[in-house]
N, C-alpha and C positions, 0 to 999 in steps of 0.2 A: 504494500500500500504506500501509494505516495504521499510525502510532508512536504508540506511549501511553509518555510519561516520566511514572514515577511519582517524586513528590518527598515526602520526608515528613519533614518537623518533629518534632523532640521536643517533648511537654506540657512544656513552659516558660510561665510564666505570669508576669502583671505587670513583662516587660521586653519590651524589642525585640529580633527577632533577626536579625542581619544576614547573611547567605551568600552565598557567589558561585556562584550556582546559572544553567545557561543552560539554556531546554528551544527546541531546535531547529526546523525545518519538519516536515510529515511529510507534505506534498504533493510532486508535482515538477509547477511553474507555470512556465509563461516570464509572466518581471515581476518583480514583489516581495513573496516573503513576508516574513510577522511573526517575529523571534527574540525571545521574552521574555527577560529577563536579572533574578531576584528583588533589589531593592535592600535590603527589609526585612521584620520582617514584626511586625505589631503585635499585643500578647498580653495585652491589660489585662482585655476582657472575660472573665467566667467558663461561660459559655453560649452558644451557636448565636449567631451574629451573620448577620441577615436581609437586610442592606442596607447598602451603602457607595457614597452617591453623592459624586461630585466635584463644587468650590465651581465657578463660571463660569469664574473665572479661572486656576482649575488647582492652586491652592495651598492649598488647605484639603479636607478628608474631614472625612464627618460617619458615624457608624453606628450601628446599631438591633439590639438583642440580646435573647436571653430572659431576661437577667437582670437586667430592667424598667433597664439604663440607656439615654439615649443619649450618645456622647461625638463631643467633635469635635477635629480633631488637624491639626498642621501636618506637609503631605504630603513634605514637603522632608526634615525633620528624624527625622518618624516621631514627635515630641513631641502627646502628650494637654494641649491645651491647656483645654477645658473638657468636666466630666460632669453630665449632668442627670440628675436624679432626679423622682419624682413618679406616672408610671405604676405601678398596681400587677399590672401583668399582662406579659406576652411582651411587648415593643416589635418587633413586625413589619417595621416598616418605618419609614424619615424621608427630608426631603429637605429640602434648600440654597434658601433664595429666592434671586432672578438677583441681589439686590445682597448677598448672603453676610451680611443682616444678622441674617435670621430663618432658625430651624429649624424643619418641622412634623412630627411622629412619630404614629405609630397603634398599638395597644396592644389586646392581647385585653380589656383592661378596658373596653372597647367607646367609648374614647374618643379623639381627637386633640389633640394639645400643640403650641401654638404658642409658644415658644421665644429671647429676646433672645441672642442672642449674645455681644456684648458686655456686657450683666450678665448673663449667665450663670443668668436666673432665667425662670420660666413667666409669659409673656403672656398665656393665655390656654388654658383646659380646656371644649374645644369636645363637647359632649353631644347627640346628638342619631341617631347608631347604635343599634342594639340588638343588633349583632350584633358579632366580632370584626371590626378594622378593620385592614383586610389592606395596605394600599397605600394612600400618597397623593402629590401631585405640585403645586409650584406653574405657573400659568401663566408664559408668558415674560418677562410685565410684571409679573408679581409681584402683581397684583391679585386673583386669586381664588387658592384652595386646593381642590382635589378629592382627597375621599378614597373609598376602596373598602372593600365591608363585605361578611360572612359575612351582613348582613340583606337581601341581594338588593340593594342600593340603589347608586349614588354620590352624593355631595354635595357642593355647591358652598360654600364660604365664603368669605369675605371676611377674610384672613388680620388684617390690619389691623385689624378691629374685633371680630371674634370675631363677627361675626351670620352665620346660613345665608343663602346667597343661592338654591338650589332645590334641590331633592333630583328625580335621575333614577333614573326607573323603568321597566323593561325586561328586565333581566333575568331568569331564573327559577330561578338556584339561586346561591350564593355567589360574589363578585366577588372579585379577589383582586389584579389589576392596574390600573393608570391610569393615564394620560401625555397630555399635551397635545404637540398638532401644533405644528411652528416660528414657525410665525405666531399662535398664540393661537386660531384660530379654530374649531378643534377637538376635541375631548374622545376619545379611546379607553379601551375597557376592558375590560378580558380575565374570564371567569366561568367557574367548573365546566359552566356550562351548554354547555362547548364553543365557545362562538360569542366572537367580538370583537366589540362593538359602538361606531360612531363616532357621538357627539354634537355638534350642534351649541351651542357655548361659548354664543352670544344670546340663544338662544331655551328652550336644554335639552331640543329635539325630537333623538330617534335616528332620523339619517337613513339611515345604512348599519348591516346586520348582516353580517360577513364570515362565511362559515363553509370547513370545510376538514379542522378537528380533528377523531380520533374522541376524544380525552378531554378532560377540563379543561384549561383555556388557563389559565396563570400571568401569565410573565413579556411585559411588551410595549413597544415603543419604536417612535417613526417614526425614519425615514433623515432625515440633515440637513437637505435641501430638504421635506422632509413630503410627498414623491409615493409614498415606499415603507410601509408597515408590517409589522414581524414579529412574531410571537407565536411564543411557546415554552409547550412542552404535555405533561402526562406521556402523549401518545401515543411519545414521545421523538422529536420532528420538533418542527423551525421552519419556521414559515409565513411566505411573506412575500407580501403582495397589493402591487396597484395601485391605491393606495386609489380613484382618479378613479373607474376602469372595477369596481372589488370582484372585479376579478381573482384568482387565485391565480398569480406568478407564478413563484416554484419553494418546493418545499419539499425542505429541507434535513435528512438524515439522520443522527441523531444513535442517541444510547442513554439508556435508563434515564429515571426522571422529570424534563422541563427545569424551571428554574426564571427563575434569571433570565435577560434576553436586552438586548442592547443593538448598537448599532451602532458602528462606527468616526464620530469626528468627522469625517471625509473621506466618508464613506458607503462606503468598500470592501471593509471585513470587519463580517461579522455576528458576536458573540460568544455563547454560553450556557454555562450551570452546571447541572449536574443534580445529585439530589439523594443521587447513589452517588461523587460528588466532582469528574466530569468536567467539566473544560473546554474548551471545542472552537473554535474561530473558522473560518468560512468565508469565500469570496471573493462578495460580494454578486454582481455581474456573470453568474459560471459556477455559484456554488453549490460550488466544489469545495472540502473539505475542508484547510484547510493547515497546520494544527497543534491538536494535541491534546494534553493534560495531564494525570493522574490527581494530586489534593490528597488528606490523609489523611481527610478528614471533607466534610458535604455544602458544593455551594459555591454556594449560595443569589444570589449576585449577583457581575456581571462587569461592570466600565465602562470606558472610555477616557477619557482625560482631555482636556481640549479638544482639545488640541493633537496629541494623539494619542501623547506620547511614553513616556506608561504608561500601566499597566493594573491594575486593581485588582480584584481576588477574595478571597471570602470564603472559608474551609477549617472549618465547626465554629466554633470562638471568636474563630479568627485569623482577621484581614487582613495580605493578600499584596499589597506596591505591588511591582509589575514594571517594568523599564526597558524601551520597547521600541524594536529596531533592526531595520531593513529589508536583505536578505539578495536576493542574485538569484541566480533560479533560469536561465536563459536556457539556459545548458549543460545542464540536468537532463533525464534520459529518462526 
């Protein structure tokens, strides 16, 4: 039977807000589920916040708002250590390079921002979309930068120098996700057009097209080893294939439009966020549902931190770092 704890925040703005809030299981597994436990909750941005990924090392958040900023914060403290400005449009989405030195962001201004960190100033305004640029993602080496556009396309850049390294094409209606495989050697990307499609990083040839979804595919991420892939879809279902075989090997029942999806660091819960606030994590293995959340506003993105000992979701303007501790169900009927 499923439990929806709804938690809901007061519009508090430009502090942090701390509560001792726990949202429970709402499976009965033998093993271990997930208990969140809220540690903080971050309130600087003014507008939808699209994206909160975690640095490699677990210790820095970076996030992407509609109220054209990006900011990046110490995950520890809950402190905004630096804000960028520069896009003049929605900032959709950003991501962490593997050595936390660079940020790169995508912005309905149909552009990507590549970002110093420590000066805290723009590297480089990468042009070369014409469409909104929904998603982008560094490889694992930090050598390329792929981002995803409302112009059917993905493209490859060269974070470092600001040059295009190829633009892929395939798709046939707006891209809206992207993620590289563990190993660097592959490319995914999720499109309205329903389908996932995997690139190869070398060549920029799409060797596999997954399909599965009846709607638009959003949110997408491989499992830690890169043999799994799931996409999240406002069909309100997560897909997960095989990528070797482009199997389909379950899909996972959710509600309402998903957005973002991610994996556990370990690979054994799947996470999503849909766009009516719900948070849902499943158990990769069975599929089976083990806790569920209701936030007051949509929750655009959901990640684990390396380490897996929190979790981080988006609610509207706020981010939510969760504590999280492992509970045994063994006795549970």
């Amino acid at each position: 039977m499923e439990t929806v704890v709804k938690i809901t925040c007061g519009p508090i703005h430009g502090c942090i807000l701390s509560l001792a809030v726990m949202v429970l299981p709402c499976g009965a597994l033998f093993g271990q589920n997930p208990q969140l436990t809220l540690e903080r909750t971050l309130m600087t941005h003014t507008k939808n916040v699209h994206s909160a990924p975690i640095s490699r090392d677990g210790h820095f958040l970076a996030s992407a708002s509609s109220d054209q900023t990006v900011k990046y914060w110490d995950i520890e403290t809950g402190h905004e250590l630096k804000s960028f400005s520069g896009h003049t449009g929605d900032v959709n989405t950003v991501a962490i390079s593997p050595d936390g030195r660079l940020l790169a962001s995508g912005s309905d201004d149909k552009t990507v921002r590549v970002w110093d960190v420590n000066a805290g100033r723009e590297l480089y305004n990468l042009a070369g979309h014409t469409g909104f640029v929904q998603g982008v993602a560094f490889s694992p080496d930090g050598k390329l930068l792929a981002s995803a556009s409302y112009d059917k396309t993905v493209i490859l850049w060269n974070p470092h120098t600001g040059k295009e390294v190829r633009t892929l094409n395939g798709h046939t209606e707006p891209v809206f996700g992207v993620t590289f495989s563990p190993d660097g050697r592959w490319l995914a990307s999720a499109s309205n057009d329903k389908t996932v499609r995997i690139w190869n990083v070398r060549t920029g040839k799409n060797v596999k097209t997954l399909t599965g979804h009846t709607d638009s595919a959003h949110g997408i991420a491989f499992g830690p080893d890169g043999k799994l892939l799931a996409g999240g879809s406002y069909d309100s279902t997560v897909t997960i294939w095989d990528v070797a075989s482009e199997q389909v090997v379950r899909t996972l029942k959710g509600s309402g439009k998903i957005e973002g999806v991610c994996f556990s660091s370990d690979g054994h819960l799947v996470g999503a966020g849909n766009r009516e606030g719900i948070v849902r994590f499943w158990e990769t293995s069975t599929g089976q549902e083990v806790l569920a959340m209701t936030r007051p506003a949509i929750a655009f993105s959901v990640r684990f931190s390396p380490d897996d000992k929190r979790v981080v979701t988006t609610a509207g303007s706020a981010i939510d770092i969760w504590a999280v501790s492992m509970k045994s169900n063994k006795a549970a009927k």
